[in-house]
C-alpha positions as CSV (number, residue, x, y, z in Angstrom):
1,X,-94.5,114.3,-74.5
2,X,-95.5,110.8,-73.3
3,X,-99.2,112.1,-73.8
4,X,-98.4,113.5,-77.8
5,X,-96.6,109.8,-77.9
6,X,-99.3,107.8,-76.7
7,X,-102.0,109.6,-79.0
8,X,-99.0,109.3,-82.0
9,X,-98.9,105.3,-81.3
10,X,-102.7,105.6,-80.6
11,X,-103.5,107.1,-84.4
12,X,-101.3,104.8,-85.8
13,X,-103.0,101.8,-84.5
14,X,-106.4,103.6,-85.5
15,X,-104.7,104.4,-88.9
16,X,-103.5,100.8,-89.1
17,X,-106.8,99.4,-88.4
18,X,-108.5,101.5,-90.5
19,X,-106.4,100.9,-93.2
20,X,-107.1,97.0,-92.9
21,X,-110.6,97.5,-92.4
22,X,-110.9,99.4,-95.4
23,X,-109.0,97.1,-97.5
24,X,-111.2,94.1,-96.3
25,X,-114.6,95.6,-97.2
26,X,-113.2,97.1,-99.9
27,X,-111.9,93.8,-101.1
28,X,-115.2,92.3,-100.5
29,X,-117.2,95.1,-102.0
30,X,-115.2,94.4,-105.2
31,X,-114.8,91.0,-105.4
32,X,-118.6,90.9,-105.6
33,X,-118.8,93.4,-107.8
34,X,-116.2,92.1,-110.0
35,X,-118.0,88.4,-109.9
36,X,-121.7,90.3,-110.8
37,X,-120.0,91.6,-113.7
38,X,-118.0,88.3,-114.7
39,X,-121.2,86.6,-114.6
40,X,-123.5,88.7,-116.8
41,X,-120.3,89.1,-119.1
42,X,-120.1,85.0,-119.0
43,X,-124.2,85.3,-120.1
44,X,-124.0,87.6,-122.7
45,X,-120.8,85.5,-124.0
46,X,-122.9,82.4,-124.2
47,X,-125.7,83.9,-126.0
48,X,-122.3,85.6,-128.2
49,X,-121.5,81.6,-129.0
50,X,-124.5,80.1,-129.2
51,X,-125.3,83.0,-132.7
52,X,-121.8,82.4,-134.3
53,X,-122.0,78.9,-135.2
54,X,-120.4,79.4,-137.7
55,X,-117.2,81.0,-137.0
56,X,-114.1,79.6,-135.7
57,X,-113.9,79.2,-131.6
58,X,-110.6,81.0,-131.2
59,X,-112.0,84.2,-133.2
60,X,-115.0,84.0,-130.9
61,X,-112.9,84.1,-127.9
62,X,-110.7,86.6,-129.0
63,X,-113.8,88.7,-129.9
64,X,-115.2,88.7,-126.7
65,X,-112.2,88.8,-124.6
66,X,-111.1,92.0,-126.3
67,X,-114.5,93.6,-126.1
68,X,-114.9,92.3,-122.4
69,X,-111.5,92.9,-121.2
70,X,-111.8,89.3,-119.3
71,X,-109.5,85.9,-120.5
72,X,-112.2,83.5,-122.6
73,X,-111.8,79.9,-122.5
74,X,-114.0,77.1,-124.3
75,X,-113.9,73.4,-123.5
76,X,-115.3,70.8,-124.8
77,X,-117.8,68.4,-122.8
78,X,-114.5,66.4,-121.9
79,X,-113.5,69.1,-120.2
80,X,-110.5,69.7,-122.9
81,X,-109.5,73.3,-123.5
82,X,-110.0,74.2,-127.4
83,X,-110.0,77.9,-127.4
84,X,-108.7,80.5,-125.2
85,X,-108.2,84.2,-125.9
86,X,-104.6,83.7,-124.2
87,X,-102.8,80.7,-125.1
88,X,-103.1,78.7,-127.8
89,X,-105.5,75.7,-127.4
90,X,-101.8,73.2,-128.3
91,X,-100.8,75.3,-125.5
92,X,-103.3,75.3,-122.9
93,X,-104.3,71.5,-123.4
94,X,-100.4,70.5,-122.1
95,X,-102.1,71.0,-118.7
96,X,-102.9,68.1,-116.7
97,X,-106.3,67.1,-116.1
98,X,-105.7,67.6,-112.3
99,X,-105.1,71.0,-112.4
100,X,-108.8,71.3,-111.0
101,X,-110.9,73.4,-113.3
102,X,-114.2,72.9,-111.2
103,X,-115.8,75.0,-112.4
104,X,-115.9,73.8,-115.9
105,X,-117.1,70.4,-114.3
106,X,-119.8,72.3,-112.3
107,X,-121.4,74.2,-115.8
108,X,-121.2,71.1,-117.8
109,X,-123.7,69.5,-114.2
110,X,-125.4,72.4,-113.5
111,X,-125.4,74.9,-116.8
112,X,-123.7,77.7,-114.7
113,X,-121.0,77.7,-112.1
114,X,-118.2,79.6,-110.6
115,X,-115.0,79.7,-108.7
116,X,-111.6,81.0,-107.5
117,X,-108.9,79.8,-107.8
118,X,-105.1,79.8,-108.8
119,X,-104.7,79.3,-112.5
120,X,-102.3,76.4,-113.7
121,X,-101.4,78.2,-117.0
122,X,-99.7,81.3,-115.1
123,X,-99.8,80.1,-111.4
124,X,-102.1,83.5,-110.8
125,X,-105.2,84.1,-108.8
126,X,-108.7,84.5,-110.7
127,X,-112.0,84.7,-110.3
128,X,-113.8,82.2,-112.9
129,X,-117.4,82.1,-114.8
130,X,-118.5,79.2,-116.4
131,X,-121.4,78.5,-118.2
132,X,-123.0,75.6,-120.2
133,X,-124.5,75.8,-124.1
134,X,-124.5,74.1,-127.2
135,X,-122.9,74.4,-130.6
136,X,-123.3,72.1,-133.2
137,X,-125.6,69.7,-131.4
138,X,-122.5,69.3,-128.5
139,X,-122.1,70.8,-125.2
140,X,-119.7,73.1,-124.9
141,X,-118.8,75.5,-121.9
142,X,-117.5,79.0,-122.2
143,X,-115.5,80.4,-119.1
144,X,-114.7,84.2,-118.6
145,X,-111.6,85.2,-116.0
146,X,-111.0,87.9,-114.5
147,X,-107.3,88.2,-112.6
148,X,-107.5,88.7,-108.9
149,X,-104.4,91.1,-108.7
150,X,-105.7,94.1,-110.0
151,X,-108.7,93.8,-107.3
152,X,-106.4,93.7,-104.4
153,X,-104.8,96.6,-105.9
154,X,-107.3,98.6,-105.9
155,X,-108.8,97.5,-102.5
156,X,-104.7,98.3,-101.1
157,X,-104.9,101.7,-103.1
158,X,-108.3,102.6,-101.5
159,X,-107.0,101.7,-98.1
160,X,-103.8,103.4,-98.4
161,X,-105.9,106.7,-99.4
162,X,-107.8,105.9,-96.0
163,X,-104.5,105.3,-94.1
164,X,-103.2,108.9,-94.8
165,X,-106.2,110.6,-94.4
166,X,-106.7,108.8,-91.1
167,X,-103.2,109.8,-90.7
168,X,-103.0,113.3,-92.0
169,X,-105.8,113.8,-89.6
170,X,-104.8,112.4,-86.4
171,X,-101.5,114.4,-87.4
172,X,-103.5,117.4,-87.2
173,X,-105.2,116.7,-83.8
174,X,-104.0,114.7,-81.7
175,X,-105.7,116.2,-79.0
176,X,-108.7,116.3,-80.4
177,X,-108.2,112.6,-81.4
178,X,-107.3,112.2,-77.8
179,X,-110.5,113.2,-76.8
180,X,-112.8,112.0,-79.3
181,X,-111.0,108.6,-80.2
182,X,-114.6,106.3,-78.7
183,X,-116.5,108.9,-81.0
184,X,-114.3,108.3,-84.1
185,X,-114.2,104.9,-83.2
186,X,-118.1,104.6,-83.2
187,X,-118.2,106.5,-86.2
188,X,-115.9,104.5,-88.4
189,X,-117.6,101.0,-86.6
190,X,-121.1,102.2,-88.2
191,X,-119.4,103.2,-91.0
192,X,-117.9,99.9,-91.9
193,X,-121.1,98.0,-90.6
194,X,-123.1,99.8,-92.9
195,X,-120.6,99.1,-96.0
196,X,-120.5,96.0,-94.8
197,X,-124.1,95.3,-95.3
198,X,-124.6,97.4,-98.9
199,X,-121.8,94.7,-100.1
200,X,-124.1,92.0,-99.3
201,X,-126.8,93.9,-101.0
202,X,-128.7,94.9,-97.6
203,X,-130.5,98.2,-96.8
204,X,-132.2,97.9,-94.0
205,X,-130.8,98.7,-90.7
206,X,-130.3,102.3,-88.7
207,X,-128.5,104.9,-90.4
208,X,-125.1,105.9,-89.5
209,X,-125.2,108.4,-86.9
210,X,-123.4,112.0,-88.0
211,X,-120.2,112.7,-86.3
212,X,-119.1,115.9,-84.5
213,X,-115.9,116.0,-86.9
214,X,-116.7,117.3,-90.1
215,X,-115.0,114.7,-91.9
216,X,-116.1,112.2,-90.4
217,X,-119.4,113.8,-90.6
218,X,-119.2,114.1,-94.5
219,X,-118.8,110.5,-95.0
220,X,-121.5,109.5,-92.7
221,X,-123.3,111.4,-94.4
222,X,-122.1,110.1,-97.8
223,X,-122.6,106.6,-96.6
224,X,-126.3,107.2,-95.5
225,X,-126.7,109.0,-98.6
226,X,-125.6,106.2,-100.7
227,X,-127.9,103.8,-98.8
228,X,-130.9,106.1,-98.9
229,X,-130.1,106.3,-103.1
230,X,-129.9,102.0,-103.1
231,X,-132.8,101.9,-100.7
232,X,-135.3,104.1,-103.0
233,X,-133.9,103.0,-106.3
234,X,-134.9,98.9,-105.0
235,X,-138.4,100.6,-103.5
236,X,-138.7,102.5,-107.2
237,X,-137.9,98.7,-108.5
238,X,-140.4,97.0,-106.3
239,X,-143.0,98.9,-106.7
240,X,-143.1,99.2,-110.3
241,X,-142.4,95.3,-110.6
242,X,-145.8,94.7,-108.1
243,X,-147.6,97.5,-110.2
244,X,-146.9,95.5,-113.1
245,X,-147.8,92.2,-111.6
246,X,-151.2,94.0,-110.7
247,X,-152.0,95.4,-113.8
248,X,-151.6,92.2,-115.6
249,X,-154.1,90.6,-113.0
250,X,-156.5,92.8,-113.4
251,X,-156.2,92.7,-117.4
252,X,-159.5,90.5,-118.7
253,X,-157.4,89.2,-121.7
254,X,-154.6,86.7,-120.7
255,X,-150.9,87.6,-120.8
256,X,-148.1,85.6,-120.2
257,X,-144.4,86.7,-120.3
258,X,-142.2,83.6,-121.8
259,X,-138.2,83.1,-121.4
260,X,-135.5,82.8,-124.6
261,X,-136.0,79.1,-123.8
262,X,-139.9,79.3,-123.9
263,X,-141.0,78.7,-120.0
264,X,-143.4,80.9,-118.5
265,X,-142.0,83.7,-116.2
266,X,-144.9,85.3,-115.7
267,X,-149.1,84.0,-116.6
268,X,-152.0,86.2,-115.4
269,X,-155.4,84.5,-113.8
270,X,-157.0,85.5,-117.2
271,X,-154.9,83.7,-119.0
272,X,-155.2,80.5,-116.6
273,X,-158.4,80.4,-117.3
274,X,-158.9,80.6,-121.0
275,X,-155.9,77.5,-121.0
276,X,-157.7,75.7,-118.0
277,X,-154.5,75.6,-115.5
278,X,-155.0,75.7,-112.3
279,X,-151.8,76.3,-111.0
280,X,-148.0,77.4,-112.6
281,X,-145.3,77.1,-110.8
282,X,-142.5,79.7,-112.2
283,X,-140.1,78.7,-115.0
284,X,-142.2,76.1,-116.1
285,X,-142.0,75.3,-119.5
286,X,-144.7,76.2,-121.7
287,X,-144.7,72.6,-123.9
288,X,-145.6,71.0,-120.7
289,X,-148.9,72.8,-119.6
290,X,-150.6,73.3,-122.6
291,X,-152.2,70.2,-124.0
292,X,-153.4,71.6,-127.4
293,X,-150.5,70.5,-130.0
294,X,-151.3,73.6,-133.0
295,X,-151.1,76.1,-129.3
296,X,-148.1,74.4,-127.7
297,X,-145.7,74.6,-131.2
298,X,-147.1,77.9,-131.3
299,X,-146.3,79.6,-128.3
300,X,-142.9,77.6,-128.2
301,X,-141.8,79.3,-131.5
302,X,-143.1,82.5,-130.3
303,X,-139.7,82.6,-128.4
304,X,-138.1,83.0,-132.3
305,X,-140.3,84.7,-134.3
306,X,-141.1,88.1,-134.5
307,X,-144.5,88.2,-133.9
308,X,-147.6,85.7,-134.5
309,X,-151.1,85.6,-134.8
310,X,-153.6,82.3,-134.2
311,X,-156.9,80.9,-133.7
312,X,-157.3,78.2,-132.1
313,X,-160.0,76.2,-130.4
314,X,-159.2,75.4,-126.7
315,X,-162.3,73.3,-124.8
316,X,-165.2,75.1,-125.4
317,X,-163.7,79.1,-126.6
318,X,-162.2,80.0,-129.6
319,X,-159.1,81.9,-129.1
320,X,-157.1,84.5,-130.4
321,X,-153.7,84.1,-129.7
322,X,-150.8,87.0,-130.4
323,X,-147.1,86.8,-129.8
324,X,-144.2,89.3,-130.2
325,X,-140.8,88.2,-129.4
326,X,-138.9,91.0,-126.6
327,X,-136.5,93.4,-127.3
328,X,-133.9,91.4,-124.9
329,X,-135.1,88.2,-125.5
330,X,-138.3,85.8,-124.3
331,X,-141.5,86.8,-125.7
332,X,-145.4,88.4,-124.6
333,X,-148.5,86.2,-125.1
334,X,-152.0,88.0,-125.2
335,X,-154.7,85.7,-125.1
336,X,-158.0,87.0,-126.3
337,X,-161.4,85.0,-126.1
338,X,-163.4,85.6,-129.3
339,X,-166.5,83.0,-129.0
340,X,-168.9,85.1,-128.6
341,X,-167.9,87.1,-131.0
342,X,-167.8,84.3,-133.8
343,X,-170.9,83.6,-132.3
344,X,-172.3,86.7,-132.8
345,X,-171.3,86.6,-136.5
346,X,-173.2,83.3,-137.2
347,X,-176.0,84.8,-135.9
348,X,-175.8,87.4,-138.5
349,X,-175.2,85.8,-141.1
350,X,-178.3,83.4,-140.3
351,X,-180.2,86.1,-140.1
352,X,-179.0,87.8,-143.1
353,X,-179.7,84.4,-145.0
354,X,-183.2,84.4,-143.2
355,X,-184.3,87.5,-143.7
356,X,-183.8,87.5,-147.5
357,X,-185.5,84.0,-147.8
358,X,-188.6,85.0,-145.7
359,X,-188.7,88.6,-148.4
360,X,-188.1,86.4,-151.0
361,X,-191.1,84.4,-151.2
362,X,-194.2,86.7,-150.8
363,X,-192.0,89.1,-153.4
364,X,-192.1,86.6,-156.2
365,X,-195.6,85.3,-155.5
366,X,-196.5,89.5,-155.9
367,X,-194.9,89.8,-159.0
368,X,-195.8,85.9,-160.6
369,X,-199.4,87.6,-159.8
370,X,-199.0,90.8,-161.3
371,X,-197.2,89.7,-164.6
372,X,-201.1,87.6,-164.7
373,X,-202.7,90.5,-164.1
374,X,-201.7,91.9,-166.6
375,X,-202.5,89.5,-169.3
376,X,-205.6,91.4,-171.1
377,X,-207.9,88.1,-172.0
378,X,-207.4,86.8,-167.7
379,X,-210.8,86.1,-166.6
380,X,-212.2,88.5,-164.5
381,X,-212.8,85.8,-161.8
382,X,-209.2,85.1,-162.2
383,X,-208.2,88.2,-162.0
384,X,-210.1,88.9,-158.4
385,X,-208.0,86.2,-157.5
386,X,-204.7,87.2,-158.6
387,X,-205.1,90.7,-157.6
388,X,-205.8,88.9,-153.6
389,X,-203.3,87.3,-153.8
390,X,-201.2,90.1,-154.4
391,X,-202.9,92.0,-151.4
392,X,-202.3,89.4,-149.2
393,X,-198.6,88.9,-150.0
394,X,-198.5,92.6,-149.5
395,X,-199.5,92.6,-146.5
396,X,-198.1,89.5,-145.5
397,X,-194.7,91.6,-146.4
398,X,-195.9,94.7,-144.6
399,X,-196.3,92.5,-141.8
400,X,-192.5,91.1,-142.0
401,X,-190.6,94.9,-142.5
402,X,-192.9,96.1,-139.4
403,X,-191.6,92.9,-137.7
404,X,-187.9,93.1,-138.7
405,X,-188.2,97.2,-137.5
406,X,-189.8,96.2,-134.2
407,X,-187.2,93.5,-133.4
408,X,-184.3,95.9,-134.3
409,X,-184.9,98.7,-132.0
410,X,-185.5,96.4,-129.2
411,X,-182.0,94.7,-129.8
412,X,-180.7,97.8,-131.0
413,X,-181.5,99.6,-127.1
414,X,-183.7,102.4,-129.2
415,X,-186.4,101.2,-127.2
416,X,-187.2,101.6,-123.6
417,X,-190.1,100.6,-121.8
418,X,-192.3,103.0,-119.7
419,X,-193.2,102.0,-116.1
420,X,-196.7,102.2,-115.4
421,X,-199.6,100.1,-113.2
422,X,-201.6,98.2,-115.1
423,X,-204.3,95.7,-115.3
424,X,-202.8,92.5,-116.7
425,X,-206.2,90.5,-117.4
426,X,-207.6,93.5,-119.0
427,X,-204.8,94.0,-121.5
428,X,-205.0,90.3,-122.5
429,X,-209.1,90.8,-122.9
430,X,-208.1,93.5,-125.3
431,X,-205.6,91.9,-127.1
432,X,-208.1,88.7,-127.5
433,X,-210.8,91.0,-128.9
434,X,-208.9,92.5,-131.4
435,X,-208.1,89.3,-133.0
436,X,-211.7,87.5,-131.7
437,X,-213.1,89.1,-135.4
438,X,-210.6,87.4,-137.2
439,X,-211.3,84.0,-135.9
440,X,-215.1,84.5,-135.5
441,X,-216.1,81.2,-137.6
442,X,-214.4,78.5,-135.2
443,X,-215.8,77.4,-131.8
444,X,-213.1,78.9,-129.6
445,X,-212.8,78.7,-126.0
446,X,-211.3,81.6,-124.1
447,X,-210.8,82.6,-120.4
448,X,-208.4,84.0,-117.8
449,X,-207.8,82.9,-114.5
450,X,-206.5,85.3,-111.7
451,X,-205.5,88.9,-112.3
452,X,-202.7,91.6,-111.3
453,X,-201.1,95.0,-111.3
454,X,-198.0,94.8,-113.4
455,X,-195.5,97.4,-113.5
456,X,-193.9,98.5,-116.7
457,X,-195.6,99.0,-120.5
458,X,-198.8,98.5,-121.1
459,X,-198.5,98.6,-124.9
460,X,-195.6,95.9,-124.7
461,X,-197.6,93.6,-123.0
462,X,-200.3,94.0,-125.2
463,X,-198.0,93.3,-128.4
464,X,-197.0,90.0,-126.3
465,X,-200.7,88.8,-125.9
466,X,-201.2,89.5,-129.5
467,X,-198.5,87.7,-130.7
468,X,-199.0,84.5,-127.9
469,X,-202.6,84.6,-128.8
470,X,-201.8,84.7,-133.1
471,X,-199.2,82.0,-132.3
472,X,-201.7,79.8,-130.3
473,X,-204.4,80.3,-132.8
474,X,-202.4,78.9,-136.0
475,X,-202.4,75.6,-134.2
476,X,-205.5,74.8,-131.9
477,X,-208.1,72.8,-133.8
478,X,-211.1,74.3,-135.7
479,X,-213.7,73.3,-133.2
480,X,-213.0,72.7,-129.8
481,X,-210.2,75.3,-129.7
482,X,-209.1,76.0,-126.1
483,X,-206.8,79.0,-125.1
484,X,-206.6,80.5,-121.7
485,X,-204.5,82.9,-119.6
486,X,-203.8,82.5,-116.2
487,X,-201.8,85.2,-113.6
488,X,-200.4,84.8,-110.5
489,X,-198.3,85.8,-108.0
490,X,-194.5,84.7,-107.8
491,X,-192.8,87.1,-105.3
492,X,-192.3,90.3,-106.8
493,X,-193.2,89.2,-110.2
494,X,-196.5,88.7,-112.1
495,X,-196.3,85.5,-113.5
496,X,-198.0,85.0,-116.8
497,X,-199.2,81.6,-118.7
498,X,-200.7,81.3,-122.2
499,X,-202.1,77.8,-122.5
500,X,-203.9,76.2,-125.6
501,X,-204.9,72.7,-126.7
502,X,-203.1,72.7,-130.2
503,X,-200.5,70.6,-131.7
504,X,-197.7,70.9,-129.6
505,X,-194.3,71.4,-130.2
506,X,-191.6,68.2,-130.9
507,X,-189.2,68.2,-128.0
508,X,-186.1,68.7,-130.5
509,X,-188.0,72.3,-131.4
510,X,-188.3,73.7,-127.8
511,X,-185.0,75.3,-127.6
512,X,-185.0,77.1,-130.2
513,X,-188.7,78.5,-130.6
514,X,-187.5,81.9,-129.7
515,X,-185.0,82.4,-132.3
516,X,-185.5,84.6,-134.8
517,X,-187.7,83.0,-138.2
518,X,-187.7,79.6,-136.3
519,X,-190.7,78.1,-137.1
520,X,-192.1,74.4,-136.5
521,X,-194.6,74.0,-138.7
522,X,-193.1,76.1,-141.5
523,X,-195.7,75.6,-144.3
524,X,-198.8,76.2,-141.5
525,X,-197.1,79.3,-140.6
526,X,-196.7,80.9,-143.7
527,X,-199.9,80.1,-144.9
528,X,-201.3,81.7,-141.5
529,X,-199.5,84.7,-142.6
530,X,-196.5,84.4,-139.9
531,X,-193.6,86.1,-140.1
532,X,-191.6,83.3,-137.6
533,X,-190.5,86.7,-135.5
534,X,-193.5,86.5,-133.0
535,X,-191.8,84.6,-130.3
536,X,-188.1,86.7,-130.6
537,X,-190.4,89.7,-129.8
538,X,-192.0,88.3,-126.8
539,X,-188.9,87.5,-125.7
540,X,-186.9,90.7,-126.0
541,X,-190.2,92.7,-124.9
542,X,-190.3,90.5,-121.8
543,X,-186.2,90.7,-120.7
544,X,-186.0,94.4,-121.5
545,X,-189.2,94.7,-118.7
546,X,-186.8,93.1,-116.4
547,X,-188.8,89.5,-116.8
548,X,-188.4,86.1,-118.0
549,X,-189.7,84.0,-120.5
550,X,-190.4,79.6,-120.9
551,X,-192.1,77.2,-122.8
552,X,-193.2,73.4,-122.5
553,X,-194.7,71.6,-124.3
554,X,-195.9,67.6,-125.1
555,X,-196.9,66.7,-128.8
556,X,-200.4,66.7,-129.5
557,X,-201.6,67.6,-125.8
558,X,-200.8,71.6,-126.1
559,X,-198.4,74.5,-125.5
560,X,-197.8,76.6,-122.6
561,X,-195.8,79.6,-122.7
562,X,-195.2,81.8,-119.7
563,X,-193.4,85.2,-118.6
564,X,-193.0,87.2,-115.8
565,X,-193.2,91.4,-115.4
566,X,-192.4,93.1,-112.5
567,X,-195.9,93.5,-110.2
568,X,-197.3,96.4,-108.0
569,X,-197.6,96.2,-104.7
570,X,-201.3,95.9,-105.4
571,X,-202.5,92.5,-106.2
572,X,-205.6,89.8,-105.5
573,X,-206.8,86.8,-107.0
574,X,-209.8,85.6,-107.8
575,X,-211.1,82.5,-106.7
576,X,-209.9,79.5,-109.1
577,X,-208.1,76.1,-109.6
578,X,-204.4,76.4,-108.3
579,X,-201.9,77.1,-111.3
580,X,-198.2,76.2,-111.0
581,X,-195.8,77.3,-113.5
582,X,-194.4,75.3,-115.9
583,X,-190.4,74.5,-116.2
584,X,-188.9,76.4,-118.1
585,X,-187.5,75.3,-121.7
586,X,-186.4,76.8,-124.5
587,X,-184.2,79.6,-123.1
């Protein structure tokens, strides 16, 4: 009897004390609950206020307290109540100013704030949520409430449900309760630590052991189950938030994520880059980093507008810039750099515009000519005359298509070079004595220097002697004429330079004498019979061997143009004067 007594008064101490433990987390567990919600229902109220600026405050207020369930209130930056969901603002503003409505004086400091507190209007306990906007060019502050009462309650009713089953069960066993009371104990102590710590929004920590009861078993297990759910849901959170955060780093355009009030939340390295930042702190806003005035009113009305689309110029890029506003507010920034492609497009256009002046010419000399030829009283001496022109415009032509076709299919990628050993000095010999014929009434000079074993195609090479050698002999005097070639060694390279004694080229012309119908004696040229594409073919022939091409130059004292091809292990030189290269220009 004194035993069955002792365990009675025993499970109604436990029952007791689980009861109040229960209630307490409980409590806890919905008090924070309750505030989360307040708060985000105090948010999307603002936002609420902030759109309706033109309706009345106390239809506001009722609006939102009836679909929120929570008692609105709006003051004024005096802190003066002039619209509340329960009381009529004549009502409400009897109350003294001392009634202490912190946290109306902590949104209007610090935008949002909360407290709890009894209310002066009923004498009741609530929970407040403050928060600070503006309507009509004034701060005002909209506070939800939420009564305190109906917390406890449910926190009593949940403990009371724990009471009797604590109850019903130590009713049932005493013995057993007798027995087991450190193992209940234990149970219920990890049970309530672990509550205790998922109220406070912690997931770590051991798992609550299972008990041999059943029942107490079941909610250990609930318990652990619940924390394993929170535990894989924040993991499931985490990782897709640092999945995110990678793939916008690894993006090549920049991105940048912006708030409603238009501060960055989020910028990629990309997008650092193309603005020139070196470092964001988060939340700053966007007006204050970016220096370029058409940008910075860009981006900070990106936060309004739907979607946008810009080009601006930022330092040195041109830059495509494309908004779109977010489906809950803020707004995504891609950042796309487009110089080369605009770059790209002048090119093309030049060489549109080029292309049909250079076609132009010889075409209308042609048919000026043959519109005289066929004149039936021309002079047969004139006629000989017109009809070589014609032949020489023709071929002049010939020359320019076979020049265009060449250039495209080494830009285009059709072409690839072979890779074979070859004899550089005696592919520059052949080139020279191809063309030797043409120029067989001047006194010319020319020699080579060294020799190699290149790697790569013979018959590209070749067209690159040609082409140095026609280019050289448009502009070395008549008598006296020097051009020589001389080879060496640099590294793995054979290193190639075409030297002559001509005119020279102006310094202003050196960077651009590879450019496509570039030329600096234009009215020479032509009447050599150029086409101005010589130079862009050496130069693509060269890079697409793997080499490199340079010219200097000094007016009146000669040009010399040099390249590289990849070389054989094989290789001598003959005995000779030392040749260093040249620096390279014109690139």
């Amino acid at each position: 009897m004194a035993t069955g007594l002792a365990g009675a008064g025993f499970v109604l101490v436990l029952a007791l004390a689980a009861w109040a433990v229960t209630r307490s987390v409980a409590a806890r567990v919905l008090e924070a609950e309750a505030e989360r919600h307040l708060a985000a229902a105090t948010t999307l109220g603002a936002e609420r206020l902030r759109a309706s600026q033109q309706e009345s405050l106390d239809s506001v207020a009722g609006a939102l307290a009836r679909s929120s369930g929570y008692r609105v209130s709006v003051f004024g930056a005096d802190q003066r109540l002039i619209a509340d969901s329960d009381f009529g603002a004549q009502q409400a503003d009897a109350v003294p100013e001392s009634s202490g409505r912190i946290e109306v004086v902590g949104a209007l400091r610090r935008v949002t704030a909360s407290s709890r507190r009894v209310s002066a209007l009923d004498g009741r306990p609530y929970v407040y949520s403050a928060a600070r906007l503006y309507r009509g060019g004034q701060p005002v502050v909209i506070r939800f409430a939420a009564r305190v009462d109906p917390i406890m309650d449910a926190a009593g009713r949940v403990a009371r449900g724990v009471l009797l089953a604590v109850l019903l069960t130590g009713a049932a066993g005493v013995y057993a309760l007798d027995r087991g009371t450190g193992a209940i104990a234990g149970a219920l102590d990890e049970v309530r630590q672990l509550l205790a710590r998922l109220a406070t929004g912690q997931t770590a920590g051991p798992r609550v052991k299972l008990s041999r009861f059943v029942e107490l078993a079941r909610v250990a297990s609930a318990a652990n189950r619940v924390r394993g759910e929170l535990d894989e849901q924040l993991g499931g959170v985490t990782r897709e938030r640092d999945e995110l955060a990678q793939l916008m780093d690894e993006v090549g355009e920049g991105l940048m994520a912006l708030t409603n009030d238009a501060r960055i939340l989020r910028i990629n390295p990309a997008a650092r880059e193309l603005l020139g930042l070196v470092e964001v702190l988060p939340f700053s806003p966007v007006g204050s980093l970016v220096r370029d005035p058409v940008l910075r009113d860009f981006l900070e009305a990106s936060v309004v507008r739907a979607e946008g689309r810009l080009e601006v110029t930022v330092g040195d890029r041109e830059l495509e810039v494309r908004t779109k506003r977010g489906t809950a507010g803020g707004a995504v920034v891609l950042l796309v750099d487009i110089t080369e492609i605009r770059r790209l497009e002048a090119v093309r256009s030049d060489f549109v515009a080029n292309a049909s002046h250079e076609l132009k010419t010889p075409l209308t000399v042609i048919r000026a000519a043959a519109e005289t030829v066929l004149d039936a009283e021309l002079p047969v001496d004139l006629r000989s005359q017109f009809l070589r022109s014609i032949e020489g415009n023709t071929v002049r032509l010939q020359r320019l298509v076979d020049d265009l076709l060449d250039l495209s299919r080494y830009e285009s990628g059709a072409w690839r070079p072979e890779r074979e050993p070859f004899l550089v000095q005696e592919v520059a010999w052949e080139a020279w004595r191809e063309l030797e014929e043409r120029w067989s009434g001047q006194d010319l000079e020319f020699r080579t220097v060294g020799k190699g074993e290149g790697m790569g195609d013979e018959a590209a090479v070749y067209q690159i002697f040609r082409n140095l050698f026609e280019n050289a002999l448009r502009y070395v005097p008549a008598e006296g004429g020097r051009i020589g070639v001389e080879i060496s060694r640099a590294e793995d390279m054979i290193a190639v330079a075409v030297e002559d004694n001509g005119s020279g080229i102006p310094p202003s012309s050196l960077p651009r004498v590879f450019e496509r119908f570039y030329r600096v004696d234009t009215a020479r040229s032509r009447e050599e019979g150029g086409t101005g594409l010589g130079l862009a073919i050496v130069r693509h022939l060269v890079s697409s061997m793997g080499g490199d091409v340079g010219v200097c130059s000094s007016l009146g004292a000669g040009t010399t143009i040099t390249f590289t091809i990849p070389a054989t292990e094989s290789f001598s030189r003959v005995p000779g004067r030392e040749f260093a290269l040249p620096r390279e220009q014109g690139r």
